[in-house]
C-alpha positions as CSV (number, residue, x, y, z in Angstrom):
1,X,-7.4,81.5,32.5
2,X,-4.7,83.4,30.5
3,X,-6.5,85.6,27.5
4,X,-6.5,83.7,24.3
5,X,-3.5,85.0,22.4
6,X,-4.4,83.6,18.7
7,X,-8.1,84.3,17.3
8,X,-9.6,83.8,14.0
9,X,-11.9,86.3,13.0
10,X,-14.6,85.3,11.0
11,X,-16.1,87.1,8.3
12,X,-19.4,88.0,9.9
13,X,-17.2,88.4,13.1
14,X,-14.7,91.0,11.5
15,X,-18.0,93.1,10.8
16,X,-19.7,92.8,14.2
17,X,-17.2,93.4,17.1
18,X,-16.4,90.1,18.7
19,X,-15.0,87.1,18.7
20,X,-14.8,83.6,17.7
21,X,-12.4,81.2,19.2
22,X,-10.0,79.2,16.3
23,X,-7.2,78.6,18.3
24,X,-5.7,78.5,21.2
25,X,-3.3,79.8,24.0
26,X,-0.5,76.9,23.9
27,X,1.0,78.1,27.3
28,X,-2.2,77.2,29.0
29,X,-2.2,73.7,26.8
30,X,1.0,73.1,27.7
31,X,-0.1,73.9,31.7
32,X,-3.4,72.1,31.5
33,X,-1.5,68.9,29.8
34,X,0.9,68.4,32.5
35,X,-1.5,68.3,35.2
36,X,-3.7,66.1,33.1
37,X,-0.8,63.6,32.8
38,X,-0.4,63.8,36.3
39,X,-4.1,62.8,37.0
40,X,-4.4,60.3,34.5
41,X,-1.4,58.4,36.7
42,X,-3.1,58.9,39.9
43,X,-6.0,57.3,38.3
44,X,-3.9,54.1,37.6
45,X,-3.6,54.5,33.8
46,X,-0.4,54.9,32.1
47,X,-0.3,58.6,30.3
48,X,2.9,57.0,28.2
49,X,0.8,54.1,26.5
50,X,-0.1,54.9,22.7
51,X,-3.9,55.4,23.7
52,X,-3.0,58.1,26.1
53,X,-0.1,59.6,24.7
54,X,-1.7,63.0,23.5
55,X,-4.6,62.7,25.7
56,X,-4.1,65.6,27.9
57,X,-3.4,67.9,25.1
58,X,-6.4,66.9,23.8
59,X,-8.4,67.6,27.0
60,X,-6.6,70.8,27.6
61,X,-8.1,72.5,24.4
62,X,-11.3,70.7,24.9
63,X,-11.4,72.7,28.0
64,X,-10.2,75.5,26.3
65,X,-13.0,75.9,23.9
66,X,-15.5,74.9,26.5
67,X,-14.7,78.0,28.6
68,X,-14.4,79.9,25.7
69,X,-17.3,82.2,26.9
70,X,-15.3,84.2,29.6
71,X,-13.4,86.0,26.6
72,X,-16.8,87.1,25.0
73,X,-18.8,90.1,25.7
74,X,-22.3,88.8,25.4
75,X,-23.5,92.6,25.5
76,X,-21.3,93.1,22.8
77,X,-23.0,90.6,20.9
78,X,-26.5,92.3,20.9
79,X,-24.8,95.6,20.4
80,X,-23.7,94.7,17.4
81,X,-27.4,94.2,15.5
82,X,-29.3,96.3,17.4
83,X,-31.8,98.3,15.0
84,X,-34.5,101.4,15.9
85,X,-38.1,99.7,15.3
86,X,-41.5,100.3,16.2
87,X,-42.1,96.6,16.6
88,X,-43.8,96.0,20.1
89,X,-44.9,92.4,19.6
90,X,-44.1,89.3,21.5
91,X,-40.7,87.8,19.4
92,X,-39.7,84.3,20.4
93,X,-36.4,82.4,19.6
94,X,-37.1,78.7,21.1
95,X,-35.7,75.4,20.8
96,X,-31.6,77.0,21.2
97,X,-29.3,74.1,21.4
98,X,-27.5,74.5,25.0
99,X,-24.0,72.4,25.7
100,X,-22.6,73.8,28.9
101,X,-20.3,72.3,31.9
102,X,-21.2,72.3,35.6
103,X,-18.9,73.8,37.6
104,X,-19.6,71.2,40.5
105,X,-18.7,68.2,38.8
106,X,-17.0,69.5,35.4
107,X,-19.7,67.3,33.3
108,X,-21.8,68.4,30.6
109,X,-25.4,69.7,31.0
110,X,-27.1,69.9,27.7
111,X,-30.5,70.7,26.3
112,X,-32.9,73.7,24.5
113,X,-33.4,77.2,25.8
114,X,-36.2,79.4,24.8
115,X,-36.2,83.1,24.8
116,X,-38.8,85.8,24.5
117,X,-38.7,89.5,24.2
118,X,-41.1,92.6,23.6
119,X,-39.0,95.1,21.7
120,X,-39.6,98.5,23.3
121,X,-37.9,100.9,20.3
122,X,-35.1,98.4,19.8
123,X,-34.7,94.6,17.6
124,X,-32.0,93.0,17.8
125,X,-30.9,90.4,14.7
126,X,-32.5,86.8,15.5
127,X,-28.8,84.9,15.7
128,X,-27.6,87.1,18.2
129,X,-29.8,85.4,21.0
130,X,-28.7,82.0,19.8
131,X,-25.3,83.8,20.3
132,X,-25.5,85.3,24.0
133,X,-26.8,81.9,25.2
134,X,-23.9,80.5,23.8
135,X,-21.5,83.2,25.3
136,X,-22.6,82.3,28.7
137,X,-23.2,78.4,28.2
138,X,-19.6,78.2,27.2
139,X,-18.4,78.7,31.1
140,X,-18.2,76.5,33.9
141,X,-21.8,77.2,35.0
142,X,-25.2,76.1,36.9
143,X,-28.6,76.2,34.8
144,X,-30.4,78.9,37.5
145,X,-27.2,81.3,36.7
146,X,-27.2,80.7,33.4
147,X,-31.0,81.6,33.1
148,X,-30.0,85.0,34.9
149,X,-27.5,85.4,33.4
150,X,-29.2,85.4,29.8
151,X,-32.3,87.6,30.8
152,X,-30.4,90.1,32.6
153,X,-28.1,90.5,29.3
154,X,-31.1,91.0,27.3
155,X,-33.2,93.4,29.6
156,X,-30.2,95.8,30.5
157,X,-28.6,95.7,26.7
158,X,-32.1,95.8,24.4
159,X,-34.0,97.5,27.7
160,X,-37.5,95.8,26.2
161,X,-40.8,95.6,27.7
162,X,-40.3,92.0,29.4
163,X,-37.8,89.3,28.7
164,X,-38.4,85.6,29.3
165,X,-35.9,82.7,29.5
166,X,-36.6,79.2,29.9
167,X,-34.1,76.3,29.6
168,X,-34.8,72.7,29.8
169,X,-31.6,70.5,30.5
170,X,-30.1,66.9,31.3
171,X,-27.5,66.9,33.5
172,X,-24.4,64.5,33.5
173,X,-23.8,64.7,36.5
174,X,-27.4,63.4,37.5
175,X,-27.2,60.9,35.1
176,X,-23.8,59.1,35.1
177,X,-22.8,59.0,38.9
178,X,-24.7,59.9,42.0
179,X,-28.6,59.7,41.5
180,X,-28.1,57.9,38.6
181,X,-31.3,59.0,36.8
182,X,-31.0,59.6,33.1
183,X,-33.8,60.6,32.1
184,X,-34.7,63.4,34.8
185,X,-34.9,67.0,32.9
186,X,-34.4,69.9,34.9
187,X,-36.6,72.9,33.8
188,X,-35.2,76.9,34.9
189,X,-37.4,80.1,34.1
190,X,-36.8,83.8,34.4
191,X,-38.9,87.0,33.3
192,X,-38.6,90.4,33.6
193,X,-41.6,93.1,32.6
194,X,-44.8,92.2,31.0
195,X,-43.5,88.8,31.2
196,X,-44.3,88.9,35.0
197,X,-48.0,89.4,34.2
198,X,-50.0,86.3,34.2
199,X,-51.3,86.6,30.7
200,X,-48.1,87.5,28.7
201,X,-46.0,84.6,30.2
202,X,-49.1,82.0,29.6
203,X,-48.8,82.9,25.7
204,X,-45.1,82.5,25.9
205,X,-45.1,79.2,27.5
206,X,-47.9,78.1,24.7
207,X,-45.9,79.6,22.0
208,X,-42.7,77.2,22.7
209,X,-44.6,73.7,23.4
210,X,-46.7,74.6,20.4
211,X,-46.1,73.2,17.0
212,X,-46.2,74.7,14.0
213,X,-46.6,71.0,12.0
């Protein structure tokens, strides 16, 4: 995919270093369109009838902003409200909305991520996690990367005592053809750290199936 030629920068964006994706790269549109067209007539529909007529454009920037990850730094992200604190608790971020795309099928996966760290020197501002996870969400993907993906962002950026990722999702493509089972959840962890150790990760897994009600 081409780099996105025409951003809009935010206000809180303009401050922090990156980007959020307005717009869009209308040579790729055009691109993606035409081969959209193409597959909606070997499908058997008609791309010319008034239902269809500006239905690949529309998929084309769909796609667009549903890949809109790969031109985000999620390191970046974190960089850009990290502060010096003697804060060496357990901080937890849970119930993140997740909307990704599987990169086997090119259906949506969707569900919650929860995400720990023990600061080690460094915080980083709360929305920034909410942030990354979207960063790498928004990319054709598998849940057990994306887990990775997420912890090894936060470990090597903030470089805390122990991260810990969990993401709970339903998958699409599990749902809506093959198995056909809608209401299977599949459940992906990851910990680095004191998060290895028995004890810590037991109070991080009570922490997000706790309720504060």
């Amino acid at each position: 995919m081409e780099p996105i030629q025409h951003l809009h920068l935010d206000e809180e964006d303009e401050t922090i270093g990156y980007m959020k994706v307005d717009r869009y790269n209308q040579k790729t549109i055009d691109r993606i369109s035409g081969h959209y067209s193409e597959i909606l007539a070997e499908l058997g529909e008609n791309p010319s009838r008034d239902g269809l007529l500006k239905t690949p454009e529309r998929v084309a920037k769909a796609l667009q902003f549903l890949t809109h990850g790969y031109d985000v730094k999620p390191s970046e992200i974190l960089k850009s409200a990290m502060f010096e604190e003697e804060y060496s608790q357990m901080v937890v971020v849970k119930d993140i909305e997740v909307f990704s795309m599987c990169e086997h099928h090119m259906l949506p996966f969707f569900g919650k991520a929860h995400i720990a760290y023990i600061p080690n020197g460094h915080i980083v501002g709360l929305s920034k996690i909410p942030r990354v996870v979207d960063a790498f969400a928004r990319r054709l993907q598998v849940q057990e990367r994306l887990t990775n993906e997420i912890r090894d962002c936060i470990q090597n950026t903030l470089n805390p005592a122990g991260v810990a990722v969990v993401i709970e999702c339903k998958h699409l493509c599990m749902a809506m053809r093959g198995v056909q089972k809608q209401n299977s959840v599949t459940t992906t962890s990851a910990f680095t750290g004191e998060f290895v150790n028995d004890r810590t990760r037991t109070e991080f897994l009570k922490l997000i199936t706790s309720s504060l009600d």
